[in-house]
N, C-alpha and C positions, 0 to 999 in steps of 0.2 A: 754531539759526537755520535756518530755511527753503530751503534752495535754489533759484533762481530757472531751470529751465530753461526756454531761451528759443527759439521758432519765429522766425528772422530772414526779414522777407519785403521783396524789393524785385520791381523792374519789369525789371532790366536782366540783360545775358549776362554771365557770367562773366569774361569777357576784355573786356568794358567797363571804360573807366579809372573811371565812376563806381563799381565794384566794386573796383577795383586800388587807386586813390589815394581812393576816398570813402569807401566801406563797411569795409573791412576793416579799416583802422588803429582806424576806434570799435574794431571786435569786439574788435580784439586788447585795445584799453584795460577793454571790459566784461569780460572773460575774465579778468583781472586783481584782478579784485574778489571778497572775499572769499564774498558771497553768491551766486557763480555758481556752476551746475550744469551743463547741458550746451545749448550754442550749435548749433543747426543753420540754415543760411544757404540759402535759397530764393533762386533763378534761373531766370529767363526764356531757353533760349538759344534767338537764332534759326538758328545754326548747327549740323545734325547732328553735325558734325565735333567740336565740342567734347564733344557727348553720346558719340560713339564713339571717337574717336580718342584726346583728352585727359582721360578719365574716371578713368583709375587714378593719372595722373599729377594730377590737380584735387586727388582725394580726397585723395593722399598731404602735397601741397602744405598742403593745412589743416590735414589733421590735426598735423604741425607744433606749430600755434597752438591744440590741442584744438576743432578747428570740424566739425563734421561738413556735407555738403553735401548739398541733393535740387531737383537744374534738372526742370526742364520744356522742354517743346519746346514755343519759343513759338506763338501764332498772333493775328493781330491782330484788332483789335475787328469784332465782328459776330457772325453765328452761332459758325463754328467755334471764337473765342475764346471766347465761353461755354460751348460744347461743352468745349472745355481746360480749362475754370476748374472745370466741374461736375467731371468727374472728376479734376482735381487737387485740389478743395475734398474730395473723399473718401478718396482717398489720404492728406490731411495731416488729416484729422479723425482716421483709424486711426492715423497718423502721433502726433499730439500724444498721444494716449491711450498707445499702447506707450509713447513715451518722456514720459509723464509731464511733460509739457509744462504749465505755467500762465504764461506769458507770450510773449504775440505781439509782437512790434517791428517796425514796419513804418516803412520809408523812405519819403517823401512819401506821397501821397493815393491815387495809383492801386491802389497791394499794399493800404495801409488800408484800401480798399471792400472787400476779400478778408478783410481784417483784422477787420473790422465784422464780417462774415457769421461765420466762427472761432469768432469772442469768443461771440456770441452763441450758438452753436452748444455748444461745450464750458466754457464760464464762463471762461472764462481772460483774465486783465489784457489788457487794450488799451495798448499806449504805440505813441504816432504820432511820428518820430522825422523830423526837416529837412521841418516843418510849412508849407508855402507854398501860396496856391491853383494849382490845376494845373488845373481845367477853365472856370474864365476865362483864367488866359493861353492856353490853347489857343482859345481863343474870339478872343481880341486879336490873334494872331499868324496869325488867317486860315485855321488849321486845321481847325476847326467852325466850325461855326455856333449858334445860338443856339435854333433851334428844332431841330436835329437830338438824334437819341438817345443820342448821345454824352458831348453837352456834360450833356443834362437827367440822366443815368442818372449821372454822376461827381459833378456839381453836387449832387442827392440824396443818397448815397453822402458826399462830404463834410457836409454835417450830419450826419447820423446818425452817423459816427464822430467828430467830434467831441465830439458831445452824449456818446459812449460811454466816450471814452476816459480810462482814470485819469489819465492823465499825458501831455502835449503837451511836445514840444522842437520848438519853430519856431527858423526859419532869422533872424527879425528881431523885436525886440520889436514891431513894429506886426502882426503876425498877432493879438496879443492881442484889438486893435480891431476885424481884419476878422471874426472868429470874432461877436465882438457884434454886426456893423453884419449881415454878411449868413446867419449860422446864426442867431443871436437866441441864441447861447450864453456865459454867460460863464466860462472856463475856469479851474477851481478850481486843478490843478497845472501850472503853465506854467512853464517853461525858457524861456532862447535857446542858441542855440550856434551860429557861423555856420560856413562853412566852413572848418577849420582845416587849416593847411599844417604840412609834414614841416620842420623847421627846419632839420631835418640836412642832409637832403638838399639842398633850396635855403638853402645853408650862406651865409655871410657870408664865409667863406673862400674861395670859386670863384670866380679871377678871369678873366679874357678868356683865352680859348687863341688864342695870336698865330698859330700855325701850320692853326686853324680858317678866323680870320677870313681870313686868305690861300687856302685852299682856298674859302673860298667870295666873296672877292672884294669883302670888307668891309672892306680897313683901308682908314686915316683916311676912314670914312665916316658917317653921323649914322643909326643905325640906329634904326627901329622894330619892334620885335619882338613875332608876333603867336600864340598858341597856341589855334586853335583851329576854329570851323565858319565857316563863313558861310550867312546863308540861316535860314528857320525862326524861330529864338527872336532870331536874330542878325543887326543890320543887312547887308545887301550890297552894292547900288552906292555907299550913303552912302561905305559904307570905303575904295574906290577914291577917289571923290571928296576925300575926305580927302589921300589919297595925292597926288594930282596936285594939292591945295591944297600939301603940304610940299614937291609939287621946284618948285611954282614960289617959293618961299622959299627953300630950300638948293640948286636946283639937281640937277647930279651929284654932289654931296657923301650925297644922299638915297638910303636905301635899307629895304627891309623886307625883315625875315627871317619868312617863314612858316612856323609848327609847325602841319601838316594835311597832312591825308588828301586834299583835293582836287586831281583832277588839274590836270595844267598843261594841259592844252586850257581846264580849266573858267577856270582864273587868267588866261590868254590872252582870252576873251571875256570876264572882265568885264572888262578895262583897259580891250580895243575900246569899251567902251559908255559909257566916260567919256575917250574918247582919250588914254590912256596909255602910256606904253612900258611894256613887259611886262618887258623886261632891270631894269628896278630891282627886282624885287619878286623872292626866293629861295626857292623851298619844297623843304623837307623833312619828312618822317614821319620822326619817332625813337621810340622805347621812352621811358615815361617818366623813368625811370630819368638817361636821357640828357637830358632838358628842360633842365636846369638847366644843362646845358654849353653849349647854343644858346643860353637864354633871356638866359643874363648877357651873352652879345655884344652884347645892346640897351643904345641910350641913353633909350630910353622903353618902355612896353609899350600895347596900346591893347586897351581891352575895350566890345566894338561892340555889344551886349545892345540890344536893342528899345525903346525908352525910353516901353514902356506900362504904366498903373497899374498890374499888378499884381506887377512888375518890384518897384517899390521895398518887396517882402517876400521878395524872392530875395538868393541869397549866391554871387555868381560866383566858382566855386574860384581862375581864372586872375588875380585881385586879391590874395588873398595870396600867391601865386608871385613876382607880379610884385614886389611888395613886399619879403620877405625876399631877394629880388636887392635893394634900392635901387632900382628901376626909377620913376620918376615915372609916370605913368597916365594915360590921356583918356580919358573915359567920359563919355556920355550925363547929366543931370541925372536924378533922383529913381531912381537905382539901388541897390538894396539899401539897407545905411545907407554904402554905400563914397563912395557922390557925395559926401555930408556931410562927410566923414574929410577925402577929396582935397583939398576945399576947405577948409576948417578947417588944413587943418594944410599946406597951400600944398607940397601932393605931386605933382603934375600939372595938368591943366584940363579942365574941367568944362564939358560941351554944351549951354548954353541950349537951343539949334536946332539942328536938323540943318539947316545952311544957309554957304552960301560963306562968308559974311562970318562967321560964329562957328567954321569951318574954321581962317582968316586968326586970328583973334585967340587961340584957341587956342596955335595953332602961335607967337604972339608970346610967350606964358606959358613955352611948351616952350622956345625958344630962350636967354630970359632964366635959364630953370635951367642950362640946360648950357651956360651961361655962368661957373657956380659953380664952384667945388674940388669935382668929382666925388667925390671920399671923402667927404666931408663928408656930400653930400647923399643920397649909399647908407644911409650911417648913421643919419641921419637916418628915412628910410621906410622902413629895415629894422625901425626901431623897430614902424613902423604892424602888421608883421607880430607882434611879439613881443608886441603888448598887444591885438589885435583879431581875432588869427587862428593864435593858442597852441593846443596840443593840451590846455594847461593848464586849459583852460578846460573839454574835454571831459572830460575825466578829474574836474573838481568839478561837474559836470552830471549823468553817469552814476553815481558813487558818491552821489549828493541824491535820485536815481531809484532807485535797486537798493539802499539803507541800509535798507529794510523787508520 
C-alpha cells in the first residue's frame, strides 16, 4: 500500500481555536489510518511570539500526535501577502519534494487557492477539506466588495480548485449544488462532514457547578449562554436587542453568560445603543478546555451567524457544543443544515426576522421548554449532537478519502 504523506494547509495561527478544537482532532483521526505516512500541518501566525517564543514547545506538542509543523509569518492580502505566499509557495514546493509529499489537504477555500497552485506545480492530489464558499460570504458580510481584487482573485481561485480537486469534503451537502450553479462543476468525489464536537469533553455528565454559578451571580436565574464574536460573520446590535426582548419577559430572572474576548467597554456600548443594562450580561475568556464548565450553566445557547445566503452551506462549531450540553438554540433561519434540525426536532427557535416581534415569539418557544423536566430535555438534544455532530462521522469520511 502506498503511503499517503500529506502537506496540511489552512489560513489560521496556531493558537487559533479553529486550529486547537477544529483542525487537529481531523489530523489526529487521519494519523490513525493505516495508509498514512507523514502529516505536516501549515500555519499562518500573526504573532512573532508564537514563531519565537512557543516554537520548540509547538513542535514538541505535535510531535506527540506524529505531526510535524512549518508557520509562516502572516501578512494580509495585498502586495506583501503575495510577496509571503511567493516565497512560501517555494519553500513548500522544496518542502513537498524532500519529504515526498503527494497529498495536499487544504481547510476551506483560502489555503486551496495555495492548494490549486501546489497541486499543479508538483502533481500531487488535491482534497479541499470544510468546503464552503468564503469569497461571497465575504462579499455579503460587507467585507469586499464585488468589484474589488479580493473578492474577483479568491472567487477565480475557487473554481479552479474545485474543477481540480480529487476529492471534496464540504461542510453541508448543498455545496454540491453551489459548485454546479456558480463554478459550472459537477463534483465527482464529494463527502459532508460538518463540524464535529469532542463528546468527551462536552460530556453529558457535567453538571452545573453551584459554587461557579454563585461566583458569578447566576443562581436561580434563566441564563443564555453565548461562545463567541460579535461583529463580522456574526450579528451585533440584533443580539442585544435580543437580550433586552428576554428581560422584558423574565425580567431580573434574565441573564447571559458571555464566552469572549471582547472587552467590557466594547459589551458596555453595545447595550448603550439598544438601552440596556449592562449588569445582566457576564463575560469571561476561558481556555477551551474550560467551555464546557461555563457553557452547561446555560439554560439556552444562542448562535447569532448573519443570516446571508451563503450561511446556509456553513457548519457553526458553537451548535454542536451547545447541543452535547442539552442546550436548546436560537438561531437565524437558513443556517447551515442546524436551522432545519432545531426546528424539526423542536430544540430551540428559529429567526424568521430579525425583528421585535420574532424576538417576543422566540423567547415564547424558549420559555415553554424550560417549562419541561430539564433532564429530559438535555437528553433529548444531546442526542442532536450524537447523530449530526459525531467524530464518527469523521473518522468514515477520512478513511472513504485515504482507503486508496
Amino acid at each position: 500500500m502506498t503511503k499517503n504523506n500529506i502537506l496540511v494547509l489552512t489560513y489560521w495561527s496556531y493558537p487559533d481555536a479553529l486550529i486547537q478544537t477544529y483542525t487537529l482532532p481531523y489530523l489526529r483521526i487521519i494519523r490513525q489510518l493505516d495508509s498514512m505516512g507523514s502529516i505536516t500541518l501549515v500555519t499562518l501566525e500573526k504573532q512573532k511570539e508564537t514563531l519565537q517564543d512557543q516554537d520548540n514547545h509547538i513542535q514538541s506538542e505535535l510531535g506527540k500526535d506524529q505531526l510535524a509543523w512549518k508557520p509562516f509569518h502572516y501578512k494580509p492580502f495585498g502586495v506583501r501577502g503575495l510577496w509571503m505566499w511567493l516565497k512560501a509557495g517555494i519553500k513548500l514546493v522544496w518542502l513537498i519534494r524532500k519529504n515526498k509529499i503527494n497529498v495536499i489537504h487544504c481547510f476551506c477555500t483560502p489555503p486551496g487557492a495555495i492548494g490549486y497552485v501546489l497541486s499543479k506545480i508538483t502533481g500531487c492530489k488535491l482534497i479541499l477539506d470544510s468546503y464552503e464558499p468564503h469569497a461571497e460570504a465575504m462579499l455579503e458580510n460587507g467585507t469586499w466588495s464585488r468589484n474589488g481584487l479580493a473578492f474577483k482573485l479568491l472567487f477565480a481561485m475557487e473554481r479552479l480548485q474545485t474543477k481540480r480537486a480529487n476529492t471534496i469534503i464540504a461542510t453541508t451537502a448543498g455545496m454540491f449544488h453551489y459548485a454546479q450553479e456558480k463554478f459550472g462543476v459537477t463534483i465527482s468525489k464529494f463527502h459532508v462532514k460538518p463540524a464535529c464536537v469532542d463528546l468527551a469533553l462536552f460530556s453529558a455528565d457535567i453538571l452545573r457547578d453551584k459554587k461557579l454559578l454563585d461566583e458569578l451571580g447566576l443562581h436561580d436565574k434563566i441564563i443564555c449562554v453565548y461562545a463567541g464574536k460579535l461583529g463580522g460573520i456574526y450579528l451585533r446590535e440584533e443580539v442585544f436587542q435580543f437580550f433586552k426582548a428576554a428581560v422584558e419577559k423574565w425580567g431580573d430572572k434574565f441573564r447571559v453568560l458571555m464566552l469572549t474576548n471582547h472587552s467590557r467597554d466594547e459589551i458596555e456600548k453595545d447595550c448603550a445603543t439598544v438601552n440596556l443594562n449592562p449588569a445582566i450580561i457576564i463575560t469571561r475568556f476561558v481556555a477551551h478546555h474550560e467551555v464546557p464548565r461555563y457553557m452547561v450553566l446555560g439554560h439556552f445557547g444562542i448562535t447569532p451567524v448573519k443570516p446571508v445566503p451563503t450561511k446556509k452551506y456553513c457548519t457553526p462549531i458553537k451548535d454542536g457544543e451547545y447541543w452535547a450540553l442539552g442546550l436548546p438554540v436560537v438561531i437565524p433561519a437558513n443556517i447551515s443544515d442546524d436551522s432545519d434540525i432545531i426546528l424539526r426536532h423542536e430544540a430551540g427557535a428559529v429567526l424568521t426576522t430579525l425583528s421585535k416581534v420574532e424576538y417576543e415569539r422566540a423567547i415564547a418557544v424558549l420559555d415553554n421548554l424550560l417549562k419541561q423536566p430539564e433532564a429530559q430535555i438535555r437528553m433529548r438534544i444531546r442526542r442532536l449532537a450524537e447523530t449530526y455532530r459525531n467524530f464518527q462521522i469523521a473518522e468514515q469520511v477520512y478513511k472513504t478519502v485515504y482507503s486508496n
